[in-house]
C-alpha positions as CSV (number, residue, x, y, z in Angstrom):
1,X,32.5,184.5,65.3
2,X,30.0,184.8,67.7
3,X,27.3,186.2,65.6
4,X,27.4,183.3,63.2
5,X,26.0,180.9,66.1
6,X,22.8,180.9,65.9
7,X,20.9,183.2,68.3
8,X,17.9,181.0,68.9
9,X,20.3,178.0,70.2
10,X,22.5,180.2,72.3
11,X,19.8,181.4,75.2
12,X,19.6,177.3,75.8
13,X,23.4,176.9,76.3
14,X,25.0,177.2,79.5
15,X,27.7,179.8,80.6
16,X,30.8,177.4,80.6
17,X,29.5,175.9,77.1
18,X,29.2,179.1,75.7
19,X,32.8,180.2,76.9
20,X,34.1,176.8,75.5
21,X,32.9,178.0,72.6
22,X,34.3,181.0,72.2
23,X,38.1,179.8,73.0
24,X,37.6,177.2,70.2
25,X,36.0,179.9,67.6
26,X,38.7,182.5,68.4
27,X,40.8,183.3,65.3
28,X,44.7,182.0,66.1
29,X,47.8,182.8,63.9
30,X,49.0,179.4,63.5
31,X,45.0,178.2,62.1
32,X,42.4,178.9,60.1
33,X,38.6,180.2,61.7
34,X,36.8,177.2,62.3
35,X,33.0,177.5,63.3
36,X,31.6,175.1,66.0
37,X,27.9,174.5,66.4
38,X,26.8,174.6,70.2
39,X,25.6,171.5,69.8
40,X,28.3,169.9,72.4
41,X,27.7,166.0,73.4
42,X,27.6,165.1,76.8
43,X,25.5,166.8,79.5
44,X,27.3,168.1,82.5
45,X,24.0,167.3,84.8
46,X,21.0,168.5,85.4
47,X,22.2,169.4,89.2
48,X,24.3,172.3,87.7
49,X,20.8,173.7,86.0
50,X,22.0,172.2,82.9
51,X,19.0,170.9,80.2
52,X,20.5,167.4,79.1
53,X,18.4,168.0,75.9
54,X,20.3,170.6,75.0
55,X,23.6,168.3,74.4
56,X,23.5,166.0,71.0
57,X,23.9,162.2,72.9
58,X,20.4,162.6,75.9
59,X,18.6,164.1,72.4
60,X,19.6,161.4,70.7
61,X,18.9,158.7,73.1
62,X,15.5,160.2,73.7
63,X,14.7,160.3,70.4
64,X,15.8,156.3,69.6
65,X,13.7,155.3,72.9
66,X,11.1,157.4,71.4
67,X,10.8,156.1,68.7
68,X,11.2,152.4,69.1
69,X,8.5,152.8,71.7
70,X,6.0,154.5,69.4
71,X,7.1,151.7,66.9
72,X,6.2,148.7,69.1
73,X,3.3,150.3,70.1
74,X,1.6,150.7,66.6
75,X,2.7,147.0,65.8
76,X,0.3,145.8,68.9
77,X,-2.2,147.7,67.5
78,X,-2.0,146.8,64.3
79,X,-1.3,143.0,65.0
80,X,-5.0,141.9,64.9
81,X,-5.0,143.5,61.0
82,X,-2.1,141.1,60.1
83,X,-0.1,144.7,59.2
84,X,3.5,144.5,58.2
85,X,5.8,146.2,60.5
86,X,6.9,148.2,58.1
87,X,3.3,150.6,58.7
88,X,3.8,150.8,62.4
89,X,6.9,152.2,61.7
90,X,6.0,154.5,58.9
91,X,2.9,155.9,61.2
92,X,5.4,156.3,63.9
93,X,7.5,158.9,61.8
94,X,4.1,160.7,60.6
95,X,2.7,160.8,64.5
96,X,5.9,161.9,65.7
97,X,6.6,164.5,63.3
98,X,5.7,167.5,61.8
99,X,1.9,166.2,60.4
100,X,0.7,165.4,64.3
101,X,2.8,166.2,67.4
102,X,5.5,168.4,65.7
103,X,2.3,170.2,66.1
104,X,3.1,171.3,69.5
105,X,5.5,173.8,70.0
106,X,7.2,172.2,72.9
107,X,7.9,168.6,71.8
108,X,9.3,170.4,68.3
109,X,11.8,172.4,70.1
110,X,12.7,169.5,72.4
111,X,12.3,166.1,71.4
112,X,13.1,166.2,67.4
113,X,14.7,170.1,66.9
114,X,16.1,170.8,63.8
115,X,19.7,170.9,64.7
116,X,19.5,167.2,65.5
117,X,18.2,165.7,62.9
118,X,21.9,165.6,61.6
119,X,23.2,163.1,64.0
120,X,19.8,161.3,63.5
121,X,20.2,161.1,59.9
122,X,24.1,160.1,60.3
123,X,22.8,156.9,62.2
124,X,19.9,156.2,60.7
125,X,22.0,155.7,57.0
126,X,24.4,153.9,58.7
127,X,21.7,151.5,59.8
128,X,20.2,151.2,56.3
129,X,23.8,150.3,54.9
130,X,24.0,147.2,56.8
131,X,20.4,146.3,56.6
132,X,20.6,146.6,52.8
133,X,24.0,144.4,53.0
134,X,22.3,141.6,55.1
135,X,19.5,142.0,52.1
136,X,22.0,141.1,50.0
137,X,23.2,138.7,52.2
138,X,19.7,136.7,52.1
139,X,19.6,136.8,48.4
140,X,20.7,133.9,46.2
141,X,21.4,135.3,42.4
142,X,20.9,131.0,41.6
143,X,17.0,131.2,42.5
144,X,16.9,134.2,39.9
145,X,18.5,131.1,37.1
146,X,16.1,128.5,39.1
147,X,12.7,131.0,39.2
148,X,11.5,129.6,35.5
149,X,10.3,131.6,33.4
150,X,6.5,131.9,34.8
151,X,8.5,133.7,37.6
152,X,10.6,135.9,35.3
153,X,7.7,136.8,33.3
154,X,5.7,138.3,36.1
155,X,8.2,140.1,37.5
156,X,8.9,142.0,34.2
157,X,5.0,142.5,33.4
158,X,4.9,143.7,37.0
159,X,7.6,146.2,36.5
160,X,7.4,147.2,32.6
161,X,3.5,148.2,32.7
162,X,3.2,150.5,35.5
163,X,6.8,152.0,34.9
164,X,5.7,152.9,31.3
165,X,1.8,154.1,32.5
166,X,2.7,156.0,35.6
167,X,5.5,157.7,33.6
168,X,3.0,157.8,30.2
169,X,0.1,159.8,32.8
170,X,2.8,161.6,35.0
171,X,3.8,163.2,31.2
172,X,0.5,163.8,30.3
173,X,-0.5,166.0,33.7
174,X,3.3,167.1,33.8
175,X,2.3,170.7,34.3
176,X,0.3,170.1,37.3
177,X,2.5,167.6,39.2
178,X,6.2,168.8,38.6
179,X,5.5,171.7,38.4
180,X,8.3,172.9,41.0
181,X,11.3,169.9,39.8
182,X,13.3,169.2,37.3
183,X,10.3,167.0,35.0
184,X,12.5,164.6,33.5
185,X,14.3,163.7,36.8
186,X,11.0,163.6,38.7
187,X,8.9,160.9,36.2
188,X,11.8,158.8,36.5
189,X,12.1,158.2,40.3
190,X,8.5,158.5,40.2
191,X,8.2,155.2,37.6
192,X,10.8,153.6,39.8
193,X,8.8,153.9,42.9
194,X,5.5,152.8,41.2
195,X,7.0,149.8,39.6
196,X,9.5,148.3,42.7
197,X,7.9,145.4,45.1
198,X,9.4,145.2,48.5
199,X,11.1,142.1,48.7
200,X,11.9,142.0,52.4
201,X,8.4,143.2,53.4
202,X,6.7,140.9,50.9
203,X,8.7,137.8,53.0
204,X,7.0,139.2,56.1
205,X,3.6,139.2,54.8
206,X,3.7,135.6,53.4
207,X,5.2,134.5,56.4
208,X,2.2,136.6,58.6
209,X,-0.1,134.7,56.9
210,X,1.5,131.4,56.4
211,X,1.9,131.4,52.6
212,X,5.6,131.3,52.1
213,X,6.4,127.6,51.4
214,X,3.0,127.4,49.1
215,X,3.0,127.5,45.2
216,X,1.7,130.8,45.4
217,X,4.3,132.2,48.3
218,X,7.6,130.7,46.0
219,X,6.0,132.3,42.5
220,X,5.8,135.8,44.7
221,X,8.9,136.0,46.5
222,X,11.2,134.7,42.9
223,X,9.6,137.5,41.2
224,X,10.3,139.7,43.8
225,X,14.2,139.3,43.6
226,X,13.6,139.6,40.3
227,X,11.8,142.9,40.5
228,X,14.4,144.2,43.7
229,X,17.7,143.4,41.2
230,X,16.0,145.5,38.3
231,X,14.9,148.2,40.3
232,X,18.3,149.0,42.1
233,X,19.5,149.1,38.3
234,X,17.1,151.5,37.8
235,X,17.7,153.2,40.6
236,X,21.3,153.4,40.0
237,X,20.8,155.0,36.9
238,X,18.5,157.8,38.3
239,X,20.6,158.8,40.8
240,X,23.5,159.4,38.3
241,X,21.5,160.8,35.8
242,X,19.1,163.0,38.4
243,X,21.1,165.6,38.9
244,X,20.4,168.3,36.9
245,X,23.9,171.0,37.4
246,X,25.5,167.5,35.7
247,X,26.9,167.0,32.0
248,X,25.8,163.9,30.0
249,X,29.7,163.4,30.1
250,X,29.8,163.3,33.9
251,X,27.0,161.1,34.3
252,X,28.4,158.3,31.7
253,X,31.5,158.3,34.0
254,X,29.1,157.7,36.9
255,X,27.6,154.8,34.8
256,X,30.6,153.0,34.1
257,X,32.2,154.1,37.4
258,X,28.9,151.7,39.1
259,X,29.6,149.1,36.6
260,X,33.1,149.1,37.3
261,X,32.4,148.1,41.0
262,X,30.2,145.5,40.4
263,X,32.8,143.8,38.4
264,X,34.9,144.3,41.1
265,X,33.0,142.8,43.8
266,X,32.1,140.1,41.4
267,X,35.5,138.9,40.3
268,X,37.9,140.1,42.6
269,X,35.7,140.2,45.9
270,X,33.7,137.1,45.8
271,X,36.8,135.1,45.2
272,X,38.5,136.4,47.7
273,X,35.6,135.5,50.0
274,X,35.5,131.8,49.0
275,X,39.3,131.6,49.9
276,X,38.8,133.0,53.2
277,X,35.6,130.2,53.6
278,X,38.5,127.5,52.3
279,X,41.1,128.5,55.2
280,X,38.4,128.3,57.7
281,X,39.3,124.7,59.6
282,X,37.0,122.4,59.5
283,X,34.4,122.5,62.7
284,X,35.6,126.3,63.3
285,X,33.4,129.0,63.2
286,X,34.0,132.0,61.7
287,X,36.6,134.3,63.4
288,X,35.5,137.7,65.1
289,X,38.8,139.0,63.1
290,X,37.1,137.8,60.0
291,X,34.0,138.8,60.8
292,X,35.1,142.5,61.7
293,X,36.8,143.1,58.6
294,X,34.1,142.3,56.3
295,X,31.9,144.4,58.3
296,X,34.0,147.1,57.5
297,X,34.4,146.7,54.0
298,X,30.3,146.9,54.2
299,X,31.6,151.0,55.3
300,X,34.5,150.6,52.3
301,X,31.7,149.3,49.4
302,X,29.5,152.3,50.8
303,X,32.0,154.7,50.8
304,X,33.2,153.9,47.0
305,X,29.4,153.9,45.6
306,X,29.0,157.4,47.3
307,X,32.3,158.8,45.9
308,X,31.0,158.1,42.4
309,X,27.7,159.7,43.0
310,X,25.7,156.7,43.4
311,X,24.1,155.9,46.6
312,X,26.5,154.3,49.1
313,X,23.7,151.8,49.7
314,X,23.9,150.6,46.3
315,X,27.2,149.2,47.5
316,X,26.7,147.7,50.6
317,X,24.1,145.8,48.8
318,X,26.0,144.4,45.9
319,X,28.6,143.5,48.6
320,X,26.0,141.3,50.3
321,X,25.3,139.4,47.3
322,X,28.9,138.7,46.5
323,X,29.1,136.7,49.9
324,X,28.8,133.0,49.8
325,X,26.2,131.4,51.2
326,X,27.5,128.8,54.3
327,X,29.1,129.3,57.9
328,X,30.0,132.5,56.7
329,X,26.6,133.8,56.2
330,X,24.9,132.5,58.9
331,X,27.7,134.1,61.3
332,X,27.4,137.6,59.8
333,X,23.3,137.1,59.8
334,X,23.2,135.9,63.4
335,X,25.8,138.9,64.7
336,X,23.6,141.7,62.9
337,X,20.1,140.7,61.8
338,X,18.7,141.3,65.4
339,X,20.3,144.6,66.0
340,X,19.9,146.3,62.8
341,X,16.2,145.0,61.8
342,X,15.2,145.7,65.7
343,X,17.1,149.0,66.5
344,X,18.6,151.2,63.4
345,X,15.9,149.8,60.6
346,X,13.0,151.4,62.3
347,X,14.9,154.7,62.7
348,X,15.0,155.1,58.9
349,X,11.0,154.6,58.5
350,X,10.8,157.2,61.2
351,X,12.8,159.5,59.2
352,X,11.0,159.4,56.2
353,X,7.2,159.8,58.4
354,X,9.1,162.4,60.1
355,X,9.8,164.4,56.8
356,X,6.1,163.8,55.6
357,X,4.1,166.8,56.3
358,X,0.3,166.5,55.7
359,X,0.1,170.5,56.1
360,X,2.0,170.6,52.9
361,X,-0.3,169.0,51.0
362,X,-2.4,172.0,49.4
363,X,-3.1,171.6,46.1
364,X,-5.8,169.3,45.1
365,X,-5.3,169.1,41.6
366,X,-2.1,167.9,42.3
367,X,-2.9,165.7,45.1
368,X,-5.8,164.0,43.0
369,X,-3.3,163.2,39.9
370,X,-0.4,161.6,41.9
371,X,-3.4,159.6,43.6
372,X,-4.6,158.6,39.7
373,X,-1.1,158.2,38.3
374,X,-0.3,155.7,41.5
375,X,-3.8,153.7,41.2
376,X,-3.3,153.2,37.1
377,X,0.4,152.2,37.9
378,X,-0.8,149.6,40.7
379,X,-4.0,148.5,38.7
380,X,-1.3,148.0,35.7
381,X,0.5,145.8,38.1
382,X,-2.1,143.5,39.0
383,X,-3.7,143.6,35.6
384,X,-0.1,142.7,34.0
385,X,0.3,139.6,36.9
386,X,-3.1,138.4,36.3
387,X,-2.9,138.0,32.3
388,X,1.0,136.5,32.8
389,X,-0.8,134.2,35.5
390,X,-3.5,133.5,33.2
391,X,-1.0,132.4,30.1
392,X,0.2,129.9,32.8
393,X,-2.9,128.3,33.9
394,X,-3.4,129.9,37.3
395,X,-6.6,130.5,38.5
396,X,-7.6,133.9,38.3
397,X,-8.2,133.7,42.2
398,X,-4.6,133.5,42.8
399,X,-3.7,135.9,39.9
400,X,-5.5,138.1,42.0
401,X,-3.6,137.5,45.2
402,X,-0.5,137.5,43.5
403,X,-1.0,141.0,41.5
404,X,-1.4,142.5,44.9
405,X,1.2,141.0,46.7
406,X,3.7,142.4,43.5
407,X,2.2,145.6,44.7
408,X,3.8,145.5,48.3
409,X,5.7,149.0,48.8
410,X,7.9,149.5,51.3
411,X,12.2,149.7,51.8
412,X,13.2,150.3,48.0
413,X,10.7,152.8,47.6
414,X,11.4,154.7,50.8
415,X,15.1,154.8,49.8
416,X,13.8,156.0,46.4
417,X,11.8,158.6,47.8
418,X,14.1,160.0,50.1
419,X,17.0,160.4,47.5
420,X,14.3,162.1,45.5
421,X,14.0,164.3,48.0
422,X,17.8,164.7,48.9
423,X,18.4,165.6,44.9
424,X,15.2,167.8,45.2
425,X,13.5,165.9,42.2
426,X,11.0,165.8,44.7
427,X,8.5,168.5,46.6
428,X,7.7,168.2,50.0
429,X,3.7,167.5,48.6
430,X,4.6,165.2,45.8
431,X,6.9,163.4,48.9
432,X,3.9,163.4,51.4
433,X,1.4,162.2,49.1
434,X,3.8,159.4,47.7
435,X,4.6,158.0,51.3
436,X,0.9,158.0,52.7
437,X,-0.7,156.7,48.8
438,X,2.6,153.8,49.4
439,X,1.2,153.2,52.8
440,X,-2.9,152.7,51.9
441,X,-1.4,150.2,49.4
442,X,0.2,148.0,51.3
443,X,-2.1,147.6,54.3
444,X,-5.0,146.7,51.6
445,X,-2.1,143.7,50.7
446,X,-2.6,141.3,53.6
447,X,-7.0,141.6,53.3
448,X,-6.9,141.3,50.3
449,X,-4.9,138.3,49.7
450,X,-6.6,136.5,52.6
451,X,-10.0,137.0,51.1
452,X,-9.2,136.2,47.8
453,X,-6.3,133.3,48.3
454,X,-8.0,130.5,50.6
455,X,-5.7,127.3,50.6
456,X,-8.0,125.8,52.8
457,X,-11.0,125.4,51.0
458,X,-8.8,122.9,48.7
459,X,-8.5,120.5,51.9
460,X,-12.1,120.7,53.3
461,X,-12.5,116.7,52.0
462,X,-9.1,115.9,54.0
463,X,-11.1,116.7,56.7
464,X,-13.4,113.6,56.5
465,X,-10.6,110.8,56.6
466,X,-9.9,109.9,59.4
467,X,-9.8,106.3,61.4
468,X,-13.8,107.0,62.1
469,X,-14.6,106.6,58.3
470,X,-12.0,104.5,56.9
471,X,-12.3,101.2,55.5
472,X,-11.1,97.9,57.0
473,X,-9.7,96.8,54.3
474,X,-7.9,99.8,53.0
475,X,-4.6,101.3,53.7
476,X,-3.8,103.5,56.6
477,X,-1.4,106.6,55.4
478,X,0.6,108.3,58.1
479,X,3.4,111.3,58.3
480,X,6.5,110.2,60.7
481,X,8.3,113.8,60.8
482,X,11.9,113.1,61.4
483,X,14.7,115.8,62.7
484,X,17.5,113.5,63.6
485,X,18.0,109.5,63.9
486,X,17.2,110.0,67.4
487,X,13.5,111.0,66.7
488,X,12.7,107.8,65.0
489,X,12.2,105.0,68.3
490,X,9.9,108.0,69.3
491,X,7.7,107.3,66.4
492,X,8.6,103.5,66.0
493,X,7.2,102.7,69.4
494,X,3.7,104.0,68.5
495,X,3.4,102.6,65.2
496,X,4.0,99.1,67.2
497,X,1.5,99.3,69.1
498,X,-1.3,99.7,66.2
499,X,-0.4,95.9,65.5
500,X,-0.3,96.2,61.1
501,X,-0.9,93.3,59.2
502,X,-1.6,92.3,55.3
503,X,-5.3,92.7,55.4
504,X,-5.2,96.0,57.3
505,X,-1.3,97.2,56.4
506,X,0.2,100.9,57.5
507,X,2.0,103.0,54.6
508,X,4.5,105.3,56.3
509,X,5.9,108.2,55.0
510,X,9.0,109.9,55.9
511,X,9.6,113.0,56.3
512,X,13.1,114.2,56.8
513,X,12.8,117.8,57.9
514,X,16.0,120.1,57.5
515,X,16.5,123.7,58.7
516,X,17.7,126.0,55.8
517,X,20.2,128.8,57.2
518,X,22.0,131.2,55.9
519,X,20.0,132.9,53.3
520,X,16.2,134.1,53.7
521,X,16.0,133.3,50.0
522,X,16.8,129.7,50.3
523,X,12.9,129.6,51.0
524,X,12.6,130.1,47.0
525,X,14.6,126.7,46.6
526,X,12.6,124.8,44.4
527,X,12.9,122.2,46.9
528,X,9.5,120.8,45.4
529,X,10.7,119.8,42.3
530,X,14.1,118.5,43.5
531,X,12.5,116.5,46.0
532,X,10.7,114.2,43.9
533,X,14.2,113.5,42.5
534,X,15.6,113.1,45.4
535,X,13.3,110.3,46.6
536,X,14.0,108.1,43.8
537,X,17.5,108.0,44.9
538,X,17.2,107.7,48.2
539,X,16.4,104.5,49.8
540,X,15.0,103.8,53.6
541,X,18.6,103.5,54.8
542,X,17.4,106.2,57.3
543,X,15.0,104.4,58.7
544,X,15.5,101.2,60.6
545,X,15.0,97.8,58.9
546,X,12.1,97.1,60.9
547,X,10.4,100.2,58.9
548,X,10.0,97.6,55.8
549,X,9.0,94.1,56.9
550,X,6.7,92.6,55.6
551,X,4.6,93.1,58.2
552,X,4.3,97.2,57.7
553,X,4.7,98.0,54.1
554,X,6.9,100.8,53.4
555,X,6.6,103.3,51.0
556,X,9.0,105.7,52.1
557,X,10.4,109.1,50.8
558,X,12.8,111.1,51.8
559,X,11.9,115.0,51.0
560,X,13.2,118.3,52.1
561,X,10.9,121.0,52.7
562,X,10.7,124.7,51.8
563,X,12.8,126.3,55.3
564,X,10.9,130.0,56.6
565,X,12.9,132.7,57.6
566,X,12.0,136.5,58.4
567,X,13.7,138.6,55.4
């Protein structure tokens, strides 16, 4: 059994490894011939003349420090673009692999070698399960009822137009860009990823650039879920029907097998979940028993989606949506969001700039028609946003802004991609091209937006009123911000001292601000429109009496405002 390991890895293995090797490989009577890699995990020191590199857990380690490093780095440099993290850690992978420094012969062989990618790979999906569960998580299937139907509407003209023109032009030049795949497999994952918008990317732009609680940021991010619960449908679907050694039998089973499990989750799960919230006592937290086992039905729900052929990330993320929103939540958020976003999420972006090889792109032709199929997809996008926008009376400024921001790319597509890939739907050109065409598109997002969208030009007259230029006789409006009931002899005090009376009175309005947990997409609460309700039935019981003599006119309401949160 000897010859089968593989000569190249064996000059790098010590002696004793070697010999350990051997016992385990040798053929026993009681046992069948089992082949071991040399790959063992732990380093015996670098004192015995021992390479640690050479053992699977310093490789890996160097390769997690690695990248996280090169990660950080990029996002400094980026950081005065207003870039989403999710290019830093796209350019990572591509510097880091094969297109730039897998380059050199020496950090190849040492750093990111073929035989480790394996354990990298294991990790990295493992990350991506739990990140797509806490996207799940953050989701709220009521803003998809509450989003109207402007919100609706976009999100299908933003989906329908460049699916049906990027597969409509991929068809047309099928000979010259799947050339090498299975054609039918290939325009479908190719529509997918030229229709899909990045929900959790999308959040991190409006939040960069401080348009998340603004008409504008709500429309984006409720057509966004929108767009994210269609395309994992869609996705779904191509995965069981993308694999071409399959019967139109076998992948009907898958379909029903997927739809099966949402049921599942949907009517056996969720209630099960709200029972376990109602046995929680009240002013507990939630239980690290609890807590664990959930977690590890995120493993379960991954492991049942994969046994039916579809992605087991599929399942981890309809198991996020099935969890209530409330203590629950924000326990499971609080216990993973930091870890997973900060650690295992950029591993996965580094995997797929890892497997993108510039060098493979050879073919012009080829290159220069995914390039025109992906620009007449995205230009459908914003054209389709833009005449939806219109219908509704938008400006065409902010039909603008909002067709690009629609065109976000980042996690769904990269999942997309790299399944492509798995299934081989995908070359490693058409893959390459995809990733770095994906990547142009989104860092011309954040530019664009901010020289189109400008919020502030609408409050250039606020500017002027202030106590120089007002009147003596009219009213004087202020904002009392209030967290808690302890906040308001802080502001009390103050208005005191300006001394109100009838001819020169003070109108105070309240504002009672209240942090949203639990789910990102409680941002898309149309707290706006409830607000105004809200106010009518709330009196100034929250404030103290001396709010409303006679002295200081009141004219208070009581509103609660859109909460941020990174998604």
């Amino acid at each position: 059994m000897a010859s089968m390991v593989p000569a190249m890895l064996a000059d790098d293995v010590p002696t004793n490894v070697m010999e350990q090797i051997r016992n385990a490989t040798r053929p026993k009577a009681s046992s069948s011939v089992v082949c071991y890699s040399p790959m063992m995990i732990t380093a015996n020191g670098i004192w015995q003349g021992v390479n640690p590199l050479v053992f699977s857990l310093p490789l890996f380690i160097l390769q997690v420090t690695v990248i996280v490093v090169t990660t950080r780095f990029l996002v400094i440099v980026l950081k005065p673009f207003r870039q989403p993290r999710v290019i830093a850690e796209i350019l990572a992978g591509v510097v880091l692999g094969p297109s730039v420094m897998g380059q050199v012969t020496a950090w190849s062989t040492m750093v990111f070698p073929q035989r480790s990618l394996l354990t990298l790979k294991t990790v990295v999906h493992l990350g991506l399960l739990y990140f797509l569960f806490l996207v799940g998580l953050e989701m709220d299937l009521d803003v998809i009822r509450r989003s109207g139907k402007k919100a609706l509407f976009i999100a299908v003209a933003g989906m329908a137009l460049p699916f049906c023109i990027g597969i409509a032009t991929s068809f047309i030049f099928r000979h010259q860009v799947s050339r090498n795949v299975h054609q039918t497999s290939f325009l479908l994952f190719l529509g997918i990823t030229l229709s899909v918008t990045a929900f959790p990317v999308l959040a991190r732009i409006l939040a960069e650039i401080k348009l998340l609680s603004t008409e504008l940021g709500r429309i984006a991010m409720s057509a966004a879920i929108v767009n994210n619960m269609c395309s994992w449908i869609l996705l779904a679907l191509a995965i069981a029907i993308s694999d071409v050694n399959s019967t139109a039998l076998s992948s009907l089973w898958v379909l029903l097998a997927g739809v099966l499990f949402v049921l599942f989750c949907f009517y056996i799960v969720r209630p099960g979940m709200w029972l376990l919230i109602r046995r929680i006592p009240e002013g507990e937290g939630v239980s690290d028993m609890q807590v664990s086992l959930i977690l590890t039905g995120v493993m379960l729900a991954g492991v049942c989606t994969d046994a039916i052929s579809i992605h087991s990330v599929f399942g981890a993320f309809v198991y996020g949506l099935v969890i209530p929103s409330g203590p629950l939540g924000v326990a499971l958020i609080e216990k993973l969001k930091d870890f997973v976003t900060g650690l295992l999420l950029p591993l996965f972006f580094a995997i797929s700039g890892l497997r993108t090889n510039v060098f493979k792109i050879r073919d012009p032709i080829t290159v220069g028609l995914l390039v025109l199929v992906f620009i007449m997809a995205s230009f459908a996008k914003i054209m389709g946003t833009i005449i939806i926008a219109s219908l509704y009376t938008m400006p065409f400024r902010e039909g603008i802004a909002l067709g690009f921001l629609m065109n976000t790319r980042g996690l769904v597509e990269m999942i997309a991609l790299n399944i492509g890939r798995d299934k081989e739907v995908l070359d490693d050109e058409s893959f390459a091209v995809m990733v770095l065409v994906s990547v142009a598109m989104t860092t011309l997002v954040t530019p664009v937006v901010t020289g189109v969208h400008r919020p502030s030009r609408r409050l250039v007259g606020y500017k002027r009123r202030n106590l120089q230029r007002i009147r003596h006789d009219s009213e004087l409006c202020m904002l009392a911000c209030v967290h808690t009931t302890r906040n308001v002899p802080s502001v009390l005090s103050p208005l005191e001292l300006l001394n109100p009376n009838k001819r020169s009175p003070i109108f105070i309005y309240a504002l009672h601000l209240v942090e949203l947990t639990g789910r990102a997409s409680n941002m898309l609460a149309s707290a706006a429109a409830s607000a105004s309700k809200q106010s009518r039935s709330s009196s100034s019981s929250t404030l103290p009496p001396s709010w409303s003599t006679s002295s200081m006119p009141s004219r208070t309401t009581r509103g609660i405002p859109v909460g941020i949160a990174h998604a």
